[in-house]
N, C-alpha and C positions, 0 to 999 in steps of 0.2 A: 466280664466273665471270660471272651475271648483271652483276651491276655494273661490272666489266672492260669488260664489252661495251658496258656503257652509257655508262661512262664515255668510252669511244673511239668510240663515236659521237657524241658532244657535244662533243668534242676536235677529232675532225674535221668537227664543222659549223661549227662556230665558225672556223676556221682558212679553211674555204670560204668562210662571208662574208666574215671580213676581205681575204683576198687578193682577192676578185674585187669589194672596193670597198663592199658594203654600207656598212660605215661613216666611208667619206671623211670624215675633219675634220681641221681643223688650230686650233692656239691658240696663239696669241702677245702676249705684253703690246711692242708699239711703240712706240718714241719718235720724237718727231718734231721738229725742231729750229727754232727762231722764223725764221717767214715762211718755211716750209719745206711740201714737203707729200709724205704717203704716196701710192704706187699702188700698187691692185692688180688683177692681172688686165691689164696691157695688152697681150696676146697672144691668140691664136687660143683658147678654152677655150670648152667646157659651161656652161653657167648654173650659180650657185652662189647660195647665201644667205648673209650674216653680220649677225653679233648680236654690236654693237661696247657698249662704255663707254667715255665718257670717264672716264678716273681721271686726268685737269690738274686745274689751276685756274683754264683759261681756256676760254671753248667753241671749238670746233673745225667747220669747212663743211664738208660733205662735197657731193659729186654726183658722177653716175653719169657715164662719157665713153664711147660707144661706139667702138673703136679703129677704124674708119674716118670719123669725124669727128664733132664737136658735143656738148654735154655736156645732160645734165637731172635733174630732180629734185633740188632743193637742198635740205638739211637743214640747220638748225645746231644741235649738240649742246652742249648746258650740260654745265658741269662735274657730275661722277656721274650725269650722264643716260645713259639704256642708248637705243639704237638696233637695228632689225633690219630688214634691207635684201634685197631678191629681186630679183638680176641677172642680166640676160638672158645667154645666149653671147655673145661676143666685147665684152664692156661691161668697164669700170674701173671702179673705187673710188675715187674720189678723197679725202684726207683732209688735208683745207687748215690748217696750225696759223696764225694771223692775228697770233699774238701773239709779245711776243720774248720768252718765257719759251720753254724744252722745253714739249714738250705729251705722254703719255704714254694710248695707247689700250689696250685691251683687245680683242683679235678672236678670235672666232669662226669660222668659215667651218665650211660644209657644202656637199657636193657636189662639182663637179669642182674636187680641190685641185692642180691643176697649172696656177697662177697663177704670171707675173709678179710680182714685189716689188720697186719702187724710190723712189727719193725724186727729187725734183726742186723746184729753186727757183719 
């Protein structure tokens, strides 16, 4: 009986944090198509972090856009270079592919996952 209890105690705590968000993430391998580029987050959201790879063969620009105007923070990822990036509320991700090859990323994200996802020339 002991264990029963304990079990459903650990059952229902776990089920608490997840539903009330403790572990917001999300993970997605992206592709991105030549002279193309990822967003994300171009919408009203909470700060988030993500810890990208490049898994192309070409490196990839990224910076930050906050969605009422002007972009900063430039990065360029080498191909199998890892990235991890701390974005403010209402900011983007930009993920510029430069090359005419696909380019394919690796994301991570933490925090508020009710981001925007699109691409754009």
């Amino acid at each position: 009986m002991k264990k029963i209890i304990i079990t459903l105690i650990c059952g229902f705590s776990a089920f608490f944090m997840v539903s009330c968000g403790i572990f917001d993430s999300l993970t997605s391998t992206t592709t991105i198509g030549p002279q193309n580029s990822f967003v994300l987050g171009n919408n009203q959201h909470g700060a988030f972090s993500v810890d990208l790879k490049n898994i192309s063969s070409n490196p990839l620009k990224i910076h930050l856009a906050p969605i009422d105007g002007g972009t900063h923070s430039p990065v360029v990822v080498q191909p199998n270079q890892k990235a991890s990036l701390k974005v403010d509320r209402n900011t983007a991700v930009v993920i510029a592919n430069p090359s005419n090859e696909n380019a394919d990323v690796e994301l991570k994200v933490h925090g508020d996952t009710g981001l925007s996802m699109g691409y754009k020339n």
